[in-house]
Structure formats: C-alpha cells, structure tokens
N, C-alpha and C positions, 0 to 999 in steps of 0.2 A: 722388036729390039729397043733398046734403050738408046737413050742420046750415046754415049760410049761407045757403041756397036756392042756392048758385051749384053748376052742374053737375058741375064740375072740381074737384080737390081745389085749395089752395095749392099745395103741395106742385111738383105738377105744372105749376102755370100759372108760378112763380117757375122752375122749369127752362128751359122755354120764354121767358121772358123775359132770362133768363142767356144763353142760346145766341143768341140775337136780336141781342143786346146784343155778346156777345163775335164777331161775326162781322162787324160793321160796320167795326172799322176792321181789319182782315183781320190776318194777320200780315206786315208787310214784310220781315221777316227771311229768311222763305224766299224771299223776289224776289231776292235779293244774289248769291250763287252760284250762280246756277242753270249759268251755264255752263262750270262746272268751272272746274280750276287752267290758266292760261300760254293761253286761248286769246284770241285778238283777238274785241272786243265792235265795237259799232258807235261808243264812240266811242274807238277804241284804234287805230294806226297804225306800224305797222315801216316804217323808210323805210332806204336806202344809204346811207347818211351820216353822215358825223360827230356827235355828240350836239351839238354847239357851233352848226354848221350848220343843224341842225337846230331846234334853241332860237330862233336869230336868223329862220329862216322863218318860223315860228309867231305870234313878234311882227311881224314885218315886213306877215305876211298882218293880223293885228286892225289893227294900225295903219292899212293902209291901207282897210283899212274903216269906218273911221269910229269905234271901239274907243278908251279914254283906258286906260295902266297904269293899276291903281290901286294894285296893289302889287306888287312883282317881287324874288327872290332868283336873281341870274344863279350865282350858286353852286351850286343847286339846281337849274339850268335851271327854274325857275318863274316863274308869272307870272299875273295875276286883271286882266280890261281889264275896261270897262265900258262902253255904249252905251247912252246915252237917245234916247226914242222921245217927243216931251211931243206931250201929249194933250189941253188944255187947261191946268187947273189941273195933273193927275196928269203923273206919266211913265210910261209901259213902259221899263221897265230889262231888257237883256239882258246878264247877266256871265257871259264865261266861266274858269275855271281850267285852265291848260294846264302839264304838267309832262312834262319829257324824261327817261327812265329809258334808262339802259344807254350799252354802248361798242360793240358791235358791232352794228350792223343798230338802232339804239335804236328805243324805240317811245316816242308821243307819246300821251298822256291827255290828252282834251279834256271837258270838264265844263261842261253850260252849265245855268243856272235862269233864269226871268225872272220879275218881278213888277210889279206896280204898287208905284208911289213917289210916298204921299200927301203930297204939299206944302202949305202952309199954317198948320203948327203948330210950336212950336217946335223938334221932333223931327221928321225924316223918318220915316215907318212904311210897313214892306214891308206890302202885300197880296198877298194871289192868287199866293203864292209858288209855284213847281210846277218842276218838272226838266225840261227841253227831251229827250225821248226819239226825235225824229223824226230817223232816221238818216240823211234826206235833207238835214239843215243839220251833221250828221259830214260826211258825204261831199263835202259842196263844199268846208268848210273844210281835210279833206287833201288834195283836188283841188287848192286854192290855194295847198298846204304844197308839195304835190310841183311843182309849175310853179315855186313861185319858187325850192326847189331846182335844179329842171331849169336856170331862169336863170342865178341864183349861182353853176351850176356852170359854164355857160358861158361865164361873163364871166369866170371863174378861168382857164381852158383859153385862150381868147383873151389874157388879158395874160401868160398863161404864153408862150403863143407867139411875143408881140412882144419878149419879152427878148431881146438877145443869148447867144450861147452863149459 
C-alpha cells in the first residue's frame, strides 16, 4: 500500500481517469473522411442534367412536402427549407441544406439535422440537435429528385413536340 492507504499510486489512477475522460466524446474528426476524395456518400447524388434543372427539382421536391425556404441563394443553386412537426408546446424541426455542384452530370448535397424547438420563451432554443444519418430518408428524397426530373423532362419533350417546325 501506499503512504494514503489507497492501493494505486495517483499517479496511475489520474492516467486512468484522463483516458476515461478523453475517449467519451471520441474524436469526430476521424468520422469526416472516411470515405476518401470524389466518392458519392449517401447523401450525395449525380444526376443527367442540367445544374439549373436540377436546383429547381430539389426545391420543387421540399416544397411539395410540406418544407418552407428559409434561406435560398439561386446563384449558388442552394438552398435550407424547414418543416415543423409540433408536439405540443415543443416542435420537431426537420431542416434540410441542399446545394448543386457542377456542369456536367452535377451532383446534389443533401444535409439534414432535426431537433426539438423549445417554444415558450423569449428566444427559440434548439434541443436534441443531431444529423439525420438514415440513408433510407437520402434515398427517397433523390428518388423524388429523379421522378420530378423524369417529369420536367417530359413535359419539355412534349411541348417541344407541339411546336411548329
């Protein structure tokens, strides 16, 4: 035993409590890359089409889900909607950030977090913030990207058609 009576040196048990400590909130940094440079994630999407076309689906899809802009740069093809879910008092807030990159084949960046949105005080305050990773709500909203292109493009094609030559 140590002069203390306790078993362990300091020394020791301050190690052990340092490693404890530094391992709880993990390193996020190594999550970020992980899957290398230019590959598609789940929530990344290359579509045939025009970047513009593309931009106007994207909003077209939020919008008609029920999604408010909340802020939009059509220069950037960007764009952050918002959807409340109230709950009583609280809301569940779903926002997504959607931006169009490129000219050829562009690809569409979809970003979603949701939290709670404490009402009742002067200030709004986010809770239970957290990043929506379920690649099952990616996947329907490019499902929903690519249809209403399929659409858009039909409805071009058809009044393309009805023109006189």
């Amino acid at each position: 035993m140590s002069k203390g009576g306790f078993k362990y040196p300091a020394g020791a048990v301050l190690c052990l409590l340092l490693l404890s400590v530094s391992g709880c909130g993990g390193n996020a940094y190594q999550k970020v890359f992980v899957n290398g440079g230019g590959s598609q994630t789940f929530n990344t999407r290359t579509f045939k089409a025009s970047p513009d076309d593309c931009y106007a689906a994207a909003k077209k899809v939020a919008l008609s889900h029920n999604f408010a802009i909340e802020k939009e740069d059509p220069q950037e093809r960007s764009f952050t909607a918002i959807r409340y879910f109230p709950d009583g008092k609280d809301s569940t807030v779903l926002e997504i950030s959607v931006t169009v990159m490129g000219a050829a084949n562009p690809a569409i960046y979809c970003n979603a977090i949701q939290y709670i949105d404490k009402a009742g005080s002067a200030a709004q305050v986010r809770q239970s913030e957290r990043t929506v990773s379920d690649w099952k709500f990616y996947d329907k909203f490019f499902a929903s990207v690519e249809k209403e292109l399929t659409s858009g493009q039909q409805a071009k094609n058809q009044a393309g058609a009805k023109q006189p030559h």
